[in-house]
N, C-alpha and C positions, 0 to 999 in steps of 0.2 A: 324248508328252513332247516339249516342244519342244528345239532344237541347244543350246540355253545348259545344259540342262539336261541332254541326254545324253553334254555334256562336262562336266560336273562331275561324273557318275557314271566315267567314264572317269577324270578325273584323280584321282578318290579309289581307285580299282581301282588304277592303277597305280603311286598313289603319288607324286602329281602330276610323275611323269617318263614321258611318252608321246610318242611320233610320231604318235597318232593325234586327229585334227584334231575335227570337230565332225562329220564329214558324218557319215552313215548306215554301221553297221556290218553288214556281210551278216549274210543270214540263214544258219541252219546247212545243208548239203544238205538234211534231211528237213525242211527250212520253218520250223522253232523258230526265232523270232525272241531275240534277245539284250534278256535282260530289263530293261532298264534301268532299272527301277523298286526292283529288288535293295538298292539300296542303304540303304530302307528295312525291308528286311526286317528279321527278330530273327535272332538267333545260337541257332541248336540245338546248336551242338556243334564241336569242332575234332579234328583228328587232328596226329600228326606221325609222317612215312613213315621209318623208319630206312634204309631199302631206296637209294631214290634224294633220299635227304636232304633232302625236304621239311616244310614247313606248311600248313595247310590248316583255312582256316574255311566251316562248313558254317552257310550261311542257309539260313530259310524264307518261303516267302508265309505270307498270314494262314492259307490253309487247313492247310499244313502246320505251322506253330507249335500251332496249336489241337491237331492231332492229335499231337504230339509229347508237348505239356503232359499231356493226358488218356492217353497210354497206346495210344491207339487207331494205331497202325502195321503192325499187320499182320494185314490188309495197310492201305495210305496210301489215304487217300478218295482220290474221283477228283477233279482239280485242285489237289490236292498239288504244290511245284514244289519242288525242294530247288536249291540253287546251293553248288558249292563253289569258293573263291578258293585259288590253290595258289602257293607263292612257295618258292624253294630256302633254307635255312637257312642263318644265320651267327652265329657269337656275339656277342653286345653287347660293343662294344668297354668300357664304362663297368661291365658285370657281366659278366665272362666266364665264369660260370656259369650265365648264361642264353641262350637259343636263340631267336631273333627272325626276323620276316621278312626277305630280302635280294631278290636278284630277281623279278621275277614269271615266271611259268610261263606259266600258263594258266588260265581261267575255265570252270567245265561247269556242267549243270544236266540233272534231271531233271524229267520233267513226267505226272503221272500218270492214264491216261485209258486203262483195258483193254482198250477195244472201237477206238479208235483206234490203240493201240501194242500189238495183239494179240499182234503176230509177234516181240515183243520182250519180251515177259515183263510190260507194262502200261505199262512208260513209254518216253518218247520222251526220249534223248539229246541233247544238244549240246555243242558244247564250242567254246572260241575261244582260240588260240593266239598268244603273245608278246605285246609292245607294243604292236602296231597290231593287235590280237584279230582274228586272223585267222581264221575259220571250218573249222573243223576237217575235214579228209573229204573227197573226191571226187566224192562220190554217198551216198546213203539208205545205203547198204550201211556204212560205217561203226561205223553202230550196231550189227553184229553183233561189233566188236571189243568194244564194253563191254560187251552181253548178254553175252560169252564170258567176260568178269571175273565181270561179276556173279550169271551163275548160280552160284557159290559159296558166294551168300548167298540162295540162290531161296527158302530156310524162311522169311527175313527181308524176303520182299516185294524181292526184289533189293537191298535196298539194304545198304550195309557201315553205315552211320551210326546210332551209339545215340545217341540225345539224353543234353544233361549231366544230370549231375542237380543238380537248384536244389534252393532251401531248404524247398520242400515236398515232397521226399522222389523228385521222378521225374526 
């Protein structure tokens, strides 16, 4: 994807309010590169955290929407990539009964390949933090802070996300 293009994915992430420019955004410790092509993805699903008062829209690549729509999740073919976008909640000043994006958080994704992310339960982590998506983690070892969430959900192929259900019933 060429700079023109990996900044207008940025400025639709953030919400066209970023400090981060056009250049290249690191890659995660364990090599997962920041998908920037995301922006096309579908929407499988949203959450919202009552916990630390978040939003949260959870895309797919193609491989992973196809397995969402068919039922087939557990477990995710391999090349499956799920991305969730995470933003702190606020009320719409215009409907204050509703709950709307406000800040940005942070950016993750999962990427699913058993034999490559053996030691993590099948998938490979990433994540990119605040405005100028900062790459999250120190080192590879990171990922063992979200293995340690997500085996919670190991019957569910690690992942916490149920696709919505649409108008054909899944």
């Amino acid at each position: 994807m060429n700079k023109f293009m990996k900044y207008l994915t940025i400025m639709f992430l953030l919400g066209g309010n970023t400090h981060v420019g056009a250049e290249e955004i690191a890659a995660a410790p364990n090599g997962i590169p920041f998908p920037s092509d995301y922006i096309n993805w579908q929407v499988i699903s949203s959450s919202h955290r009552i916990d630390n008062k978040t939003l949260r829209v959870i895309f797919g690549n193609a491989i992973a929407v196809k397995a969402a729509r068919s039922g087939n999740i557990n477990p995710w073919p391999k090349g499956a990539m799920l991305g969730k976008v995470v933003w702190k909640e606020a009320k719409d000043k215009h409907w204050p009964t509703a709950i709307v994006p406000k800040k940005f958080v942070h950016a993750e994704f999962m990427l699913k390949d058993e034999v490559k992310y053996k030691s993590t339960g099948g998938w490979g982590y990433a994540r990119w933090v605040g405005r100028d998506l900062k790459a999250y983690g120190k080192n590879e070892s990171f990922a063992n802070e979200c293995v340690a969430c997500h085996t919670l959900v190991k019957n569910q192929d690690y992942v916490f996300t149920k696709p919505a259900p649409l108008f054909n019933g899944r």
